[in-house]
N, C-alpha and C positions, 0 to 999 in steps of 0.2 A: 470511578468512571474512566473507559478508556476511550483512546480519539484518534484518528488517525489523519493524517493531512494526503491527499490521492494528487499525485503527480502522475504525468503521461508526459509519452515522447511519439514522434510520427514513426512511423516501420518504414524503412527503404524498401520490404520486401511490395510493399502497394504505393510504392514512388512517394512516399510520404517524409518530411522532413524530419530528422531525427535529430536535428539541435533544437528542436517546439514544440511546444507542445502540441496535442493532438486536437488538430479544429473542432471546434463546436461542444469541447469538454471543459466545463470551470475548471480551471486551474487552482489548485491549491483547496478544492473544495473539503473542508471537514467535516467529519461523522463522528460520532460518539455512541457508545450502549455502553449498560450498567457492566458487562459482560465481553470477554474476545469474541465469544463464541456469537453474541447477538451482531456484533462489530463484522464480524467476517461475512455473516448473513446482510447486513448492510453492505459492505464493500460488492459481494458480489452482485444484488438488484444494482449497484452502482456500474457496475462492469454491463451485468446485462442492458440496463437503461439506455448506457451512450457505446455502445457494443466496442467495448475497447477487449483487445487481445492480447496476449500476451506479449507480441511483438511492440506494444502501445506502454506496455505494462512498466513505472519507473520505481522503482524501491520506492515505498512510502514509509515515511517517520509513523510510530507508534508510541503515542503518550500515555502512561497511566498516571491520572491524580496531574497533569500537568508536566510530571516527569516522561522523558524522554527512553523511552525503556528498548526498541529496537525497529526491526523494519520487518515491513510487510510485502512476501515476493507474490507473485498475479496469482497464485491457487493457494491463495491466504492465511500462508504459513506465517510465525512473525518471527526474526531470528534475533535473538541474544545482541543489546547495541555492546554488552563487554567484552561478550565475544569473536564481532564482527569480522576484526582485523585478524583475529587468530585462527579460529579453527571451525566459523560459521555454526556455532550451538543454538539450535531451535529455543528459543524461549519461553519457560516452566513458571506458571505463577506459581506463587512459593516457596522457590528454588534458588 
């Protein structure tokens, strides 16, 4: 099972506060499917629902099995959390 936790930030670009998160969006809300792929489909109804943008869009944590495996950027790529700090590798089940 994988799961994500969806953080937002406000956009300066629409006078919005960017040290808060983005009004009228749970915070910290999580999602799960058997699947990245059902996962990403989830995130995005999530995106569409409370219309957040990219500019709203904050790294979100991405857990498989409870493990911490990387982050999810807004057009719901999920990158490598060992590679983070290095050289930003998209993250490969399997791999």
């Amino acid at each position: 099972m994988f799961k994500v936790i969806i953080t937002t930030v406000g956009n300066p670009d629409y006078n919005q506060d960017p040290d808060r998160p983005l009004w009228g969006v749970p915070e910290g809300e999580a999602l799960d499917a058997p699947t990245l792929e059902a996962l990403v489909e989830k995130v995005r109804e999530f995106q569409d629902d409370y219309d957040i943008g990219g500019g709203n869009w904050s790294l979100c944590r991405v857990f498989k099995a409870e493990k911490l495996i990387g982050f999810m950027s807004y057009n719901g790529r999920v990158w490598d959390r060992e590679r983070w700090d290095k050289d930003a590798v998209e993250y490969k089940e399997g791999v």
